[in-house]
C-alpha positions in Angstrom: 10.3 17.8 -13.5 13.7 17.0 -14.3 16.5 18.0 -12.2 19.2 20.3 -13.7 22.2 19.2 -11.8 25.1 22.5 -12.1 28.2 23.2 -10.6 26.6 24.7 -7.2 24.5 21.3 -6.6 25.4 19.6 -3.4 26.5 16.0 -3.4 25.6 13.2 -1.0 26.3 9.4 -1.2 26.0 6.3 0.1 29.3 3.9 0.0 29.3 0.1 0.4 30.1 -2.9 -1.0 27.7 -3.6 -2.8 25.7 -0.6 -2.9 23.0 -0.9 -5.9 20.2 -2.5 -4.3 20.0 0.7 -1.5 17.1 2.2 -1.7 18.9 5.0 0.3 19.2 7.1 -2.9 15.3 6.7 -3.3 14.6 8.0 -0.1 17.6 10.8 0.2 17.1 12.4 -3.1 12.7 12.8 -2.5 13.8 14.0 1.3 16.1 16.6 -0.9 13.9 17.5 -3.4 10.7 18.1 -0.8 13.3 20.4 1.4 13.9 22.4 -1.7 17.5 21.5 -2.0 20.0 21.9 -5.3 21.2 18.5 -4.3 21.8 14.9 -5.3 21.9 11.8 -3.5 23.9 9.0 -5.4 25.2 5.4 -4.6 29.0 4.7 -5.1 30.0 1.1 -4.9 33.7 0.9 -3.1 35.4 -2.2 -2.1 36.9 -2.3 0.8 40.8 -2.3 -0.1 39.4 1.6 -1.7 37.7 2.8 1.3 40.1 4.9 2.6 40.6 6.7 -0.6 37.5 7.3 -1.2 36.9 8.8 2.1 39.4 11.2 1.8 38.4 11.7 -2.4 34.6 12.6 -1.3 36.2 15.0 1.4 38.8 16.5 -1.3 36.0 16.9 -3.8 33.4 18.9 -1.4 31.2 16.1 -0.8 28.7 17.2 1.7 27.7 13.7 3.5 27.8 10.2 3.1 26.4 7.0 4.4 28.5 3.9 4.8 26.7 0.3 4.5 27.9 -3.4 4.4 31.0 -3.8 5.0 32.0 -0.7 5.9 30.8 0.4 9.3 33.4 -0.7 11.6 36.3 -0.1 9.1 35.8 3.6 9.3 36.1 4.5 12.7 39.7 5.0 12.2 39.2 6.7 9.2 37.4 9.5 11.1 39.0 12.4 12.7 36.1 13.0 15.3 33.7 10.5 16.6 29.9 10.9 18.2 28.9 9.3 20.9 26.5 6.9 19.4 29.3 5.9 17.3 31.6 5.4 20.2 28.9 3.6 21.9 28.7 0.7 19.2 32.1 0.6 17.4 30.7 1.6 14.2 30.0 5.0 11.8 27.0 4.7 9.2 27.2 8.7 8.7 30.0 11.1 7.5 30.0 14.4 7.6 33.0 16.8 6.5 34.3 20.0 8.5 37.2 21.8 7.5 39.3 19.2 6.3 38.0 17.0 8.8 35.9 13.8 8.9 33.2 13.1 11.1 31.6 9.9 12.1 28.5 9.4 13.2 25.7 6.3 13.6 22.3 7.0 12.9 21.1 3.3 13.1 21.1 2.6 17.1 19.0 5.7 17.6 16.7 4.8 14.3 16.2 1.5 15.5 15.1 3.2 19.1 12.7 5.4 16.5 11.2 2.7 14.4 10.3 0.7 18.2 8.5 3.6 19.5 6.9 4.3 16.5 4.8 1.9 14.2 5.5 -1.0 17.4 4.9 1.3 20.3 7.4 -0.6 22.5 9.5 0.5 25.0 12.5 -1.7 25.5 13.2 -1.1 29.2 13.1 -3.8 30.9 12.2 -6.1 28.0 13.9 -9.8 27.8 15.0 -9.4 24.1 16.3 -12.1 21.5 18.8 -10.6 18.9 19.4 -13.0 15.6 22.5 -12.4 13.7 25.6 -10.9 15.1 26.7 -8.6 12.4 26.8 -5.0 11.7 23.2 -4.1 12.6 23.3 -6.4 15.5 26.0 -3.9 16.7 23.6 -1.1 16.2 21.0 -2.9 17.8 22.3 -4.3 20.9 24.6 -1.0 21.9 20.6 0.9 21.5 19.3 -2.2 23.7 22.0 -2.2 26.5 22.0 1.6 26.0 17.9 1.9 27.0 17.6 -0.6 29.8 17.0 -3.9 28.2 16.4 -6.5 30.8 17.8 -8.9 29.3 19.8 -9.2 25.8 20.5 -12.9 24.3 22.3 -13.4 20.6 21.3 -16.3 18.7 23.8 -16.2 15.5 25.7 -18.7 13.3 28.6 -17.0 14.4 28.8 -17.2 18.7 32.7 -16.1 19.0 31.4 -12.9 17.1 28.0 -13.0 19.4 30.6 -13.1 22.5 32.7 -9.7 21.4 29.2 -8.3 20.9 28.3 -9.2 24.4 32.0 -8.0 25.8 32.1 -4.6 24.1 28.4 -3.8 24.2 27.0 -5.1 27.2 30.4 -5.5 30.1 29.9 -9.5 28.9 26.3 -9.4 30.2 23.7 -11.3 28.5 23.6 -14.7 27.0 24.5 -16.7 24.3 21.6 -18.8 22.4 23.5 -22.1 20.4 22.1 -21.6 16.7 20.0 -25.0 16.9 16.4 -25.7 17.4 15.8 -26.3 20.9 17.9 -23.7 22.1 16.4 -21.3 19.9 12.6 -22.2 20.4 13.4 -21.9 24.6 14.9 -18.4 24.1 12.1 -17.1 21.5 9.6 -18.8 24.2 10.9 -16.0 26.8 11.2 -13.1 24.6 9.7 -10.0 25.3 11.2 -8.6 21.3 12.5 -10.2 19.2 15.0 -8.5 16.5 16.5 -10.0 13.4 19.0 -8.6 12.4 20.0 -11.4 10.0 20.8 -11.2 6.0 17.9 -11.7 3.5 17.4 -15.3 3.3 18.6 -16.5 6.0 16.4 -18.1 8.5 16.4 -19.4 12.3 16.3 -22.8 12.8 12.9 -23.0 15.0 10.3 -19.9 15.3 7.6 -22.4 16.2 7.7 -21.2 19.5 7.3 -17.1 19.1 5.0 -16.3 21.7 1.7 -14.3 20.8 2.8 -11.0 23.3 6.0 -10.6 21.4 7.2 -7.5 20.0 9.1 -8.8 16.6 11.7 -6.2 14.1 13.1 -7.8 11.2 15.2 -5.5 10.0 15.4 -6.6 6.3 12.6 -4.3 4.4 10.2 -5.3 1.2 10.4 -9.3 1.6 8.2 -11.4 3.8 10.4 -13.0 5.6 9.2 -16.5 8.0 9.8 -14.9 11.0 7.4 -11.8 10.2 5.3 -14.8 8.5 5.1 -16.6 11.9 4.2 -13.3 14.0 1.5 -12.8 11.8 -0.2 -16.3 12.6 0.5 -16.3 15.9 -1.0 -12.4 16.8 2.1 -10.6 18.0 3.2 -7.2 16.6 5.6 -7.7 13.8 7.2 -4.7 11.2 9.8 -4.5 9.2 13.1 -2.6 8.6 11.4 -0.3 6.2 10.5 2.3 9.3 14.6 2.0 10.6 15.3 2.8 7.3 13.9 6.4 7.5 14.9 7.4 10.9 17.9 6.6 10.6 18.1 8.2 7.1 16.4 11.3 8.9 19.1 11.8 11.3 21.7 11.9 9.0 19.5 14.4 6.6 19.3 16.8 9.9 23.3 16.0 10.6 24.0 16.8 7.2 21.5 19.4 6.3 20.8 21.0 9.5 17.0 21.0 8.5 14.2 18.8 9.7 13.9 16.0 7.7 11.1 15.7 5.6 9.7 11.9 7.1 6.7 12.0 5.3 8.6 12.3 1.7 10.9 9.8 3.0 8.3 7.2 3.3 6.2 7.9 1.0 9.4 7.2 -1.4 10.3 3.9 0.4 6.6 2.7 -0.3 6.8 3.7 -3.6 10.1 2.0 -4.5 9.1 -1.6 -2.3 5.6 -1.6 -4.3 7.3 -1.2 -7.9 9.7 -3.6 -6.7 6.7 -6.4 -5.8 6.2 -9.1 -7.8 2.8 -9.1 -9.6 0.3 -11.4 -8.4 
């Protein structure tokens, strides 16, 4: 059935730079539809010299919510007016939500990524030695939810180690350690890794994963790509997934934020598996 879209139907977005590939639209506009919503979930592609306009254009116009992507997480926390504590906690907003002329910021992706652990990986992180690749937005989001839980140990291996140290600083009190992105020094630190996250962009690959060990716990957080390290879990027997399950919890969270209804999960996967299986490749 095709949607009539009037002038009573609610409007939620998704801003980043760039935006089209989301699948966040997907997943948003099947959660809306299944909670019987006169809604619309769109993407709007901002660059980041506009972000602060556009902030305060959705708020002018009555937008109801937005997410924020690449590369504007950390940009608008001083955009915001009120802050949560998970978006204290990591020095980044991925949700907005509008209140009487003010903006709220949120971030739905350190809590997600606890969801998507306990949930199609069963793993608790408490206690766990854990690798981090990448040192960018996510990682943020990441390593705040590690340091946050209990991790026993956090290392960052990244192509970019004076960004891995501020990570380390404002995350974790300068705790943890920083792996050198070469071979050997990569292979020792996946060798002692209780999880292993990736948090790197699509494409890009460590320089060893040869020595993944079988009891590992492995997230990449890319979605709908096999990517060599979820490749190399598979050989070697440990339990691998990828970003697709982060996706919707932390999508979920910002439904409930915005909507104050439970978020319908099921319709929210369902969509993601529907969109990464038209987007395969046939055989």
């Amino acid at each position: 059935m095709v949607q009539v879209i009037g002038a009573s139907t609610e409007v939620y977005g998704i801003i980043g730079w760039p935006v089209r590939h989301s699948l966040s639209p997907v997943m948003h506009n099947a959660a809306l539809a299944a909670a019987g919503r006169d809604a619309v979930y769109l993407a709007f592609e901002v660059p980041p010299e506009r972000l602060k306009r556009a902030i305060k254009g959705a708020e002018g116009l009555g937008v109801r919510g937005l997410n924020l992507t690449i590369p504007h997480k950390e940009a608008a926390l001083s955009m915001c007016h009120r802050l949560s504590g998970d978006a204290l906690k990591v020095g980044a907003v991925n949700t907005l939500t509008f209140e009487q002329g003010a903006v709220n910021g949120h971030n739905t992706d350190a809590p997600g990524f606890l969801k998507a652990l306990a949930g199609p990986l069963g793993c608790d992180p408490r206690g766990a030695r854990a690798l981090v690749l990448g040192a960018g937005g996510v990682a943020r989001a990441v390593i705040a939810a590690l340091a946050g839980q209990g991790a026993g140990a956090i290392a960052i291996a990244a192509r970019t180690p004076g960004r891995a140290e501020v990570l380390l600083q404002q995350l974790c009190g300068g705790a943890g350690t920083i792996v050198p992105w070469e071979p050997a020094a990569v292979a020792t630190a996946l060798a002692g890794a209780d999880l292993v996250i990736s948090c790197l962009p699509p494409g890009a690959t460590p320089p060893s994963l040869e020595a993944l060990p079988a009891r590992a716990v492995v997230l990449d957080v890319t979605y709908g790509r096999d990517t060599a390290l979820l490749a190399t879990a598979r050989r070697v027997g440990a339990c691998a997934a990828d970003g697709r399950e982060m996706l919707v919890q932390q999508g979920a969270l910002a439904f409930e934020l915005w909507t104050g209804q439970p978020a319908p999960v099921d319709a929210m996967r369902a969509a993601i598996r529907a969109a990464l299986r038209e987007e395969s490749p046939a055989p």
